[in-house]
Structures are given as C-alpha cells and as structure tokens.
C-alpha positions in Angstrom: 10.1 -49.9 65.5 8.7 -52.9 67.3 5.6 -53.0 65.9 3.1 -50.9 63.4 -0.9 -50.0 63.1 -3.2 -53.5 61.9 -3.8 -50.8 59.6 -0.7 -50.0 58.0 -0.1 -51.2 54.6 2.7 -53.3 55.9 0.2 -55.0 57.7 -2.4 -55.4 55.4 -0.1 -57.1 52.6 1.6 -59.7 55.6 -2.8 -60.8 56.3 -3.4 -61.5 52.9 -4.1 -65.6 52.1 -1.1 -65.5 49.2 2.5 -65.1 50.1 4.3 -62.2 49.4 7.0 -59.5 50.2 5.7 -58.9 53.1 4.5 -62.2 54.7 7.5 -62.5 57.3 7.5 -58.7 57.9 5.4 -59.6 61.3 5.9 -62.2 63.2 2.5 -65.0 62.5 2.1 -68.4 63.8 1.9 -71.0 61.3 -1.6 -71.8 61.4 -5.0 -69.9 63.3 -5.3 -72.8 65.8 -1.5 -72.0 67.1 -0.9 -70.1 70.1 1.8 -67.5 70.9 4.4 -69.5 72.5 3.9 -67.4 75.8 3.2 -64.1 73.7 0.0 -62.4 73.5 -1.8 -63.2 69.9 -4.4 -62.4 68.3 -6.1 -64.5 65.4 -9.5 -65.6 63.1 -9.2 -61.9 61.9 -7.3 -61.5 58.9 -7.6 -63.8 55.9 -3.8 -65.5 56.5 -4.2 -68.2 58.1 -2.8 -68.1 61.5 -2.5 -65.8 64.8 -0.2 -62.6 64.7 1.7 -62.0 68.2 1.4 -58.4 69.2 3.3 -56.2 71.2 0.9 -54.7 73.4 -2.0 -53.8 72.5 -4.2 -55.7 69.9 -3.6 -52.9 67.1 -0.2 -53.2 67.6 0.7 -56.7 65.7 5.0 -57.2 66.6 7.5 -56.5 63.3 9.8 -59.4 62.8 13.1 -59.0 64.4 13.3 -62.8 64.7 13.5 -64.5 68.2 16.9 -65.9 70.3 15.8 -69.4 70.6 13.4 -71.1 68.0 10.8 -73.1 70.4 8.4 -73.1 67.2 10.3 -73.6 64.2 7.2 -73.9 62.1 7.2 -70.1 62.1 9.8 -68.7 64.8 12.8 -67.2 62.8 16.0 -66.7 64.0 17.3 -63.1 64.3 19.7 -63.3 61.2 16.8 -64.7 59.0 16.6 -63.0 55.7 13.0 -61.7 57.1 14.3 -60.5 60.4 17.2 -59.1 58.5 15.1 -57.2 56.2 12.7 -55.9 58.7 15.9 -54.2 60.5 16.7 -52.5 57.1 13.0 -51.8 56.2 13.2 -50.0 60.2 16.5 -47.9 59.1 15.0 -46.8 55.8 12.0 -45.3 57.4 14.4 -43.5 60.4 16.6 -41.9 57.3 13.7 -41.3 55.8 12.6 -39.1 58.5 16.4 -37.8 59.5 16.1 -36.6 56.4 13.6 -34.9 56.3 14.8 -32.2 59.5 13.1 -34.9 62.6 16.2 -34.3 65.5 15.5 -37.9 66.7 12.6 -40.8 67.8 11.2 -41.7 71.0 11.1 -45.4 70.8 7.9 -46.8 72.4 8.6 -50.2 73.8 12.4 -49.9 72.5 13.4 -53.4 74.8 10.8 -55.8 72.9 12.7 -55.9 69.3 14.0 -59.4 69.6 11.4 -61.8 70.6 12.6 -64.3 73.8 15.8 -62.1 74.5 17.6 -63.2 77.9 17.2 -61.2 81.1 20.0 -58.6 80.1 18.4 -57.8 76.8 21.2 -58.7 74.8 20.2 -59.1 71.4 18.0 -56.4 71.5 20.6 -54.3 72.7 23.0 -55.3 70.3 20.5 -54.5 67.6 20.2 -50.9 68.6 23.4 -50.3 68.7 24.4 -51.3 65.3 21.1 -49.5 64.2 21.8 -46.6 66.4 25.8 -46.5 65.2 24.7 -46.4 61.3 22.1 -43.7 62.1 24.3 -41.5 64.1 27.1 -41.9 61.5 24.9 -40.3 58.6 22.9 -38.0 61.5 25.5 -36.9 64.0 23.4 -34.9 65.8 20.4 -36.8 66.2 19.1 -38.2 69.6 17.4 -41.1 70.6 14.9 -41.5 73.2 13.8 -45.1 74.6 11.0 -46.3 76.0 12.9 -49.2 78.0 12.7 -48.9 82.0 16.4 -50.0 82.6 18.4 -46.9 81.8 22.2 -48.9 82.3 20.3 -51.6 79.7 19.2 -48.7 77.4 22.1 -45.9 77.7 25.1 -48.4 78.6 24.3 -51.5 76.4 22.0 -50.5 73.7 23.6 -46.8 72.8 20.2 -44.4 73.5 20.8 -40.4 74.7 18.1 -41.1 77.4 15.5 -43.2 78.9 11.9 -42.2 79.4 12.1 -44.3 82.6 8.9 -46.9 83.5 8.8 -47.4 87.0 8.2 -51.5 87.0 9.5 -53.9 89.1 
C-alpha cells in the first residue's frame, strides 16, 4: 500500500504534463529542480514536471498518504487532504477487491512508511492502519494481516496487524 510499480497505470496517468485524477495519487515535488525534502526522489524522467519521492527503490515511486508536518507546502499535503484521503480509499478498494476474491490476507511490504515525516512512534501511520485494518476486518472477519514494520509493539499493539515479519535494524 505504500507505494506501486513506475509502471502501473496509476503511475503512468500521475507523470503525464496535464492534470488529472490521478496527479496527487503520488506524492511529486512541485517542479524537476525540487528536492525531496530529506526523501529519496527521483526526477527528469517522466513528462510532469517535477521529482517523484520513492519509497525504496527507484521503481517504487511513494502513494500519497499526505505527510504530518507540511515543510514544502508547494506540494506537501496534509494527511486529511482530499488526495491523501482518496489514496486511503483507492488502497481499501483494491484490499476488498482482493478479500473478495478468496485472498486470506496481505503481507504489507514497508507497512510503517504510509504517512510521510511521522514522529518517532509512528503515530499517524499507525492510526491509519487501524482504521483501514478495523473497516477490513469488519467486512473480512477472518482475514490476517502481515506487516513489514520491524517494531512488533508499534505494528501489533498500535497499528492492529496479526504479526510482524520482523527486520532486524537498529
């Protein structure tokens, strides 16, 4: 949920020059000379003008969950922006989706990184997941959620996951 393929169609329409439904669907800087605010970026190849922050790798360009403090408002949204907002019910459509169709649960890969500039405790993204989680598991009661967080009292405690597929980091 934190971030797709540069190749998915998502992707694809948020790069194009011309605004549209799903320009704010990642998170871009507002023009291709702007850095990442302290995230990693990449930028000069798509047509949009400006640099797309990424999650990890460069394939992976972040979804818009919006970010806890605004340092760049030229582009930073806050997490109850209408884009951020929409990405978080674009995410739930494509889990029911999925629910739906007999999957017992999701893995989530990089599960702490929804909520750009959270605070040390996580707790916007965790507050996230757990009203994602809590509207999931209310239509799916028996589905399970896996993340990929590193912190298991962050990811079981605060932010309502079965289990953690633990990261040994510092």
């Amino acid at each position: 949920p934190g971030h797709t393929s540069e190749q998915h169609p998502w992707f694809l329409e948020s790069a194009k020059e011309e605004r549209n439904e799903m320009s704010d669907r990642y998170i871009w800087t507002s023009n291709a000379f702007c850095g990442g605010d302290g995230m990693p970026f990449i930028g000069g190849e798509q047509p949009r003008d400006g640099t797309y922050i990424i999650n990890f790798f460069k394939c992976q360009p972040a979804l818009n969950y919006g970010y806890r403090e605004i340092h760049e408002p030229n582009w930073q949204q806050p997490i109850d922006s209408p884009a951020a907002l929409g990405t978080r019910e674009a995410m739930k459509d494509v889990m029911r989706f999925w629910l739906s169709h007999g999957c017992d649960g999701f893995r989530v890969d990089m599960a702490n990184s929804l909520i750009k500039g959270d605070d040390d405790d996580k707790s916007y993204t965790c507050a996230l997941w757990k009203e994602l989680l809590g509207e999931l598991r209310a239509e799916f009661p028996e589905s399970a959620y896996v993340a990929e967080w590193g912190w298991p009292r962050q990811a079981l405690c605060s932010a309502d996951f079965d289990m953690d597929f633990y990261l040994d980091h510092p």
